[in-house]
C-alpha positions in Angstrom: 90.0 178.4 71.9 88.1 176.8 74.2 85.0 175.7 71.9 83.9 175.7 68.7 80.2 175.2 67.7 78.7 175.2 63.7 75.7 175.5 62.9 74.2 174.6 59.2 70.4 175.6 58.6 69.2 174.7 55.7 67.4 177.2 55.4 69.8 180.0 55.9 72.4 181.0 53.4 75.1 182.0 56.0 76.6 179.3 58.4 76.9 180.4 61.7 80.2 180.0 63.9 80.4 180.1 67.3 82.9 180.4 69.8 84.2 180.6 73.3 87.5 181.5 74.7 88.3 182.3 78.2 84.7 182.1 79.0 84.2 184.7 76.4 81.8 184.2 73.7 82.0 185.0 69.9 79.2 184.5 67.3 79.8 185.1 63.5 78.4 184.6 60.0 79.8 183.4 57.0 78.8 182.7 53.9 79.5 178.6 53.0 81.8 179.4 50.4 84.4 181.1 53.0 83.2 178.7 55.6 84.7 176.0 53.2 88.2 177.9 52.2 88.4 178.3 55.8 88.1 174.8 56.2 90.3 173.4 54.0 93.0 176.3 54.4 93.2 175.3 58.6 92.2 171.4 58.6 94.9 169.0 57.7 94.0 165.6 56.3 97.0 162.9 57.1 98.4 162.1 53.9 98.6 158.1 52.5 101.9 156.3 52.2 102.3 153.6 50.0 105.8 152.3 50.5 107.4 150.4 47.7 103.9 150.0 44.4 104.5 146.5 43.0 105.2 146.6 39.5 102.8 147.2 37.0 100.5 149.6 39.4 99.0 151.9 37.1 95.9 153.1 39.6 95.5 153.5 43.4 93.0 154.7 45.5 93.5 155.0 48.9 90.8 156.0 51.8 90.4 155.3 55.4 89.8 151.5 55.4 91.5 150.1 52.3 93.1 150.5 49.3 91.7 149.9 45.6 94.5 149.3 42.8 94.6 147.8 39.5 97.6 146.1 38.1 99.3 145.8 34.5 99.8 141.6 34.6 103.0 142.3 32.6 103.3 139.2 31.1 101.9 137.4 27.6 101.6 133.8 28.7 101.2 131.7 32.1 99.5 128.3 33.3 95.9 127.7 33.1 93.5 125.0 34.0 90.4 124.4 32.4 88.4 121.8 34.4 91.0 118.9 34.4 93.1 120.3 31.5 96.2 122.1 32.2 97.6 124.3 29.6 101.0 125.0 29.9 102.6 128.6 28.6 99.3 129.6 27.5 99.3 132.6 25.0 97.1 136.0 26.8 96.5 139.5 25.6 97.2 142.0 27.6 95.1 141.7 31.0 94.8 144.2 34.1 93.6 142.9 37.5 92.5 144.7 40.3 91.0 144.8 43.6 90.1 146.2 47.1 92.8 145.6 49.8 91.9 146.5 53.3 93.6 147.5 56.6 93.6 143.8 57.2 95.1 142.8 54.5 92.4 141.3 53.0 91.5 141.1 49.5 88.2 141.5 47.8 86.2 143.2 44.9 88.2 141.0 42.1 88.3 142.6 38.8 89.7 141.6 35.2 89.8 143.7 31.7 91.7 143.5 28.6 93.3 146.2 27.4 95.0 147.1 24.1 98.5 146.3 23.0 99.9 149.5 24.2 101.2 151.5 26.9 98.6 152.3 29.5 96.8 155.5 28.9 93.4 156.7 30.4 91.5 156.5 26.4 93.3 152.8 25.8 90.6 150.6 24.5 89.2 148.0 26.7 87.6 144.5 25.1 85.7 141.5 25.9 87.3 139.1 28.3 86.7 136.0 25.8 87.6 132.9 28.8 85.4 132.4 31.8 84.6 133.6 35.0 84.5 137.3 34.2 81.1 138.6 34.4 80.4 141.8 31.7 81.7 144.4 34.1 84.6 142.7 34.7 83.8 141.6 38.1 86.3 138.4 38.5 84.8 134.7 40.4 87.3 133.5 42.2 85.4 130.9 44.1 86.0 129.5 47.4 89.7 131.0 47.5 90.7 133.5 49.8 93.0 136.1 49.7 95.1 137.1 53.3 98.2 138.6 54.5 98.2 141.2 52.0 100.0 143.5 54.6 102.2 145.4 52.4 101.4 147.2 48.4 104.0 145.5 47.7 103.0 141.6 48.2 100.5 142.4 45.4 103.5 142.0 42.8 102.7 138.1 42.7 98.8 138.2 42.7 98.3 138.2 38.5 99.9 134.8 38.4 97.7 133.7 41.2 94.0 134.6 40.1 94.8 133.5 36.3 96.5 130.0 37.9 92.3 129.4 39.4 90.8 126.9 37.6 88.5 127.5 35.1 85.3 126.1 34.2 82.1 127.5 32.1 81.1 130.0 34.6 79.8 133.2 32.5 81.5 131.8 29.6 80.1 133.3 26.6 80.8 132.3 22.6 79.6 135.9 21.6 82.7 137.3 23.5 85.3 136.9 20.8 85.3 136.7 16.9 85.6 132.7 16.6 82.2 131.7 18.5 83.8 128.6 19.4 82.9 126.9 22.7 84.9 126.7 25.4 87.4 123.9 25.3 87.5 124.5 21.1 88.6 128.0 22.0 91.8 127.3 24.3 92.8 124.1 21.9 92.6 126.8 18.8 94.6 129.3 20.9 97.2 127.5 22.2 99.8 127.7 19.8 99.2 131.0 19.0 100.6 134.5 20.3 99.5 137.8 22.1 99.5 139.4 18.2 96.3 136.7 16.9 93.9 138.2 19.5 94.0 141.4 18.3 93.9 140.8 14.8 91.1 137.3 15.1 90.0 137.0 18.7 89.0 140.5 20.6 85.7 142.5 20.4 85.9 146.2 21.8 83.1 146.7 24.5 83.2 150.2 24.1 84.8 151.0 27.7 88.5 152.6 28.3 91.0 151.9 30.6 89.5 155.1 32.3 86.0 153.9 32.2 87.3 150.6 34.0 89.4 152.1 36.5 
């Protein structure tokens, strides 16, 4: 086939398909619904290799230009800094961190949500990031940093540690985000010695959102 021409009309219920081969020319009408099983029985879409997911990858969506993922941190305690204070082996609930990676290997669209104590699951209950710099959506500051080189799924295996080791400071910190209503810096000194178990059970406030509903 030499030439293919469609025509959608608004107006007209049939979509017209037009065609020349060896100077000869064709003309037929199809209703859209054919038109589209047509379509998707002949036209084949590239799939989307991912090579090796880093662990903890629980979503991917993939498109033409990048790549959105969100990642199970898979650990309970790590590093922080609030303003000058660093707190060493800091106690977490369980946190999931995402973002948009694209065909430059450039990350943006930073997000972070806390999830129940449990495996994953599309209904798992999300809650209230208590800290700072997590607007309600969970849409994650991360200040002047930049993220490059992300050239591979696989990289992403190391980028938990990295957003939660960004300072912190009172950016979209809120006291009505957790059960203690404490301020900031009373908040980490109460938490430090304590485990993944005491935010559950003191700390945590559902916000009415699943894991679904985040993803």
């Amino acid at each position: 086939m030499a030439k293919l021409t469609v025509t959608i009309d608004s107006e007209n219920p049939y979509v017209k398909v037009e065609s020349i081969h060896s100077g000869i020319t064709a003309v037929k009408s199809v209703t859209v619904d054919e038109f589209c099983t047509s379509m998707a029985q002949n036209v084949h879409i590239g799939g989307f290799q991912s090579g090796i997911l880093p662990p903890g990858c629980i979503s991917l969506t993939a498109n033409r230009d990048s790549v959105q993922f969100l990642l199970l941190c898979g650990f309970n305690r790590c590093d922080i800094t609030y303003h000058d204070t660093v707190y060493r082996n800091f106690p977490l609930p369980c946190l999931v961190v995402g973002a948009k990676m694209d065909s430059s290997g450039r990350l943006s669209g930073f997000r972070l949500g806390v999830i129940a104590n449990e495996l994953p699951a599309p209904n798992t209950q999300m809650y209230h990031y208590p800290f700072s710099n997590v607007s309600e959506d969970g849409g994650l500051c991360v200040g002047s940093n930049t993220f490059h080189g992300y050239d591979s799924l696989w990289k992403l295996r190391t980028l938990p540690h990295r957003l939660l080791s960004i300072p912190n400071n009172d950016d979209q910190y809120s006291e009505k985000n957790s059960q203690l209503n404490l301020p900031y810096r009373a908040l980490l000194e109460h938490l430090k010695d304590k485990d993944t178990s005491y935010y559950y059970e003191k700390v945590l406030i559902p916000n009415g959102k699943t894991l679904k509903d985040f993803i």
